[in-house]
C-alpha positions in Angstrom: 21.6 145.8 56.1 18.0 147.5 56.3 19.3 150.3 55.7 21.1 149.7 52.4 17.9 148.7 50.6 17.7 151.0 47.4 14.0 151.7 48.7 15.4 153.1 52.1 18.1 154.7 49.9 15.5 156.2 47.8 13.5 157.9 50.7 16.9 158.8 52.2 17.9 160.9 48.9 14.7 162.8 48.5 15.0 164.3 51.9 17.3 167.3 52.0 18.2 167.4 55.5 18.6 163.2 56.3 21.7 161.4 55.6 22.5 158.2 56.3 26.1 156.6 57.7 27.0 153.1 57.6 28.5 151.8 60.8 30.0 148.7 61.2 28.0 145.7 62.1 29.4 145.5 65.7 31.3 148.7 67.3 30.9 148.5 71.1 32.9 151.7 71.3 30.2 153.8 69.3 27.1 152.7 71.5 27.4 154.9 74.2 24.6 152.4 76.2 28.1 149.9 76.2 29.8 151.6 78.5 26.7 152.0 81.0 26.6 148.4 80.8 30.1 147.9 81.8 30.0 149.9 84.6 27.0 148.3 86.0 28.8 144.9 85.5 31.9 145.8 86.9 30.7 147.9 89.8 27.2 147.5 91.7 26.5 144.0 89.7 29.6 142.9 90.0 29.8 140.2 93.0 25.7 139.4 92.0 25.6 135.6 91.2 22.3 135.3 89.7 21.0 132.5 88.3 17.9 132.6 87.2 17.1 135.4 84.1 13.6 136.6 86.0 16.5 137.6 88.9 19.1 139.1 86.5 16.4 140.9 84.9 15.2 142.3 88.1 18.9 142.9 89.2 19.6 145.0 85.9 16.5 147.2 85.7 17.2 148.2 89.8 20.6 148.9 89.2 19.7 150.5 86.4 17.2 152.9 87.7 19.5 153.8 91.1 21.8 154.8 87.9 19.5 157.0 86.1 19.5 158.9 89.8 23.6 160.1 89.3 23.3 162.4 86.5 26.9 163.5 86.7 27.9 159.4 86.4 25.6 158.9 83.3 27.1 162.4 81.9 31.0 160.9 82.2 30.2 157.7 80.6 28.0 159.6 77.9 31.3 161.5 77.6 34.0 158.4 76.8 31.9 157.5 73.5 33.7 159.1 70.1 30.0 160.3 69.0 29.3 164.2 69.3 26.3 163.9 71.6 24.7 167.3 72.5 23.8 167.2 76.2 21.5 169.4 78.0 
């Protein structure tokens, strides 16, 4: 809603090269970070039974980071979201 405040509006219009798009409040399928989550949910945190949030969050930033290790992995689930995403 931020966004549709005629002050951010205002800034927005007197910049020639911004634009602004309104996206739906929830879209899973347009936050490419969704389907990272998935797959760490469904694959190497999948069979994890944690119960305590200090372990989940511990679990998640681990799995997380051996992710951030398979470049080609990260660059097919980068690839499922609808955006156009310029990848180096």
């Amino acid at each position: 809603m931020a966004h549709r405040a005629c002050l951010i509006q205002d800034h927005i219009s007197k910049k020639k090269d911004w634009m602004s798009e309104f996206l739906p409040p929830y879209a899973p399928e347009l936050n490419p970070v969704e389907n990272v989550w998935c797959y760490l949910k469904t694959h190497s945190m999948a069979n994890e039974a944690l119960y305590e949030l200090d372990n989940l969050t511990k679990s998640a930033r681990r799995h997380g980071r051996a992710l951030q290790k398979r470049e080609p992995l990260l660059r097919s689930l980068l690839k499922h979201s609808p955006l156009f995403l310029r990848l180096k």
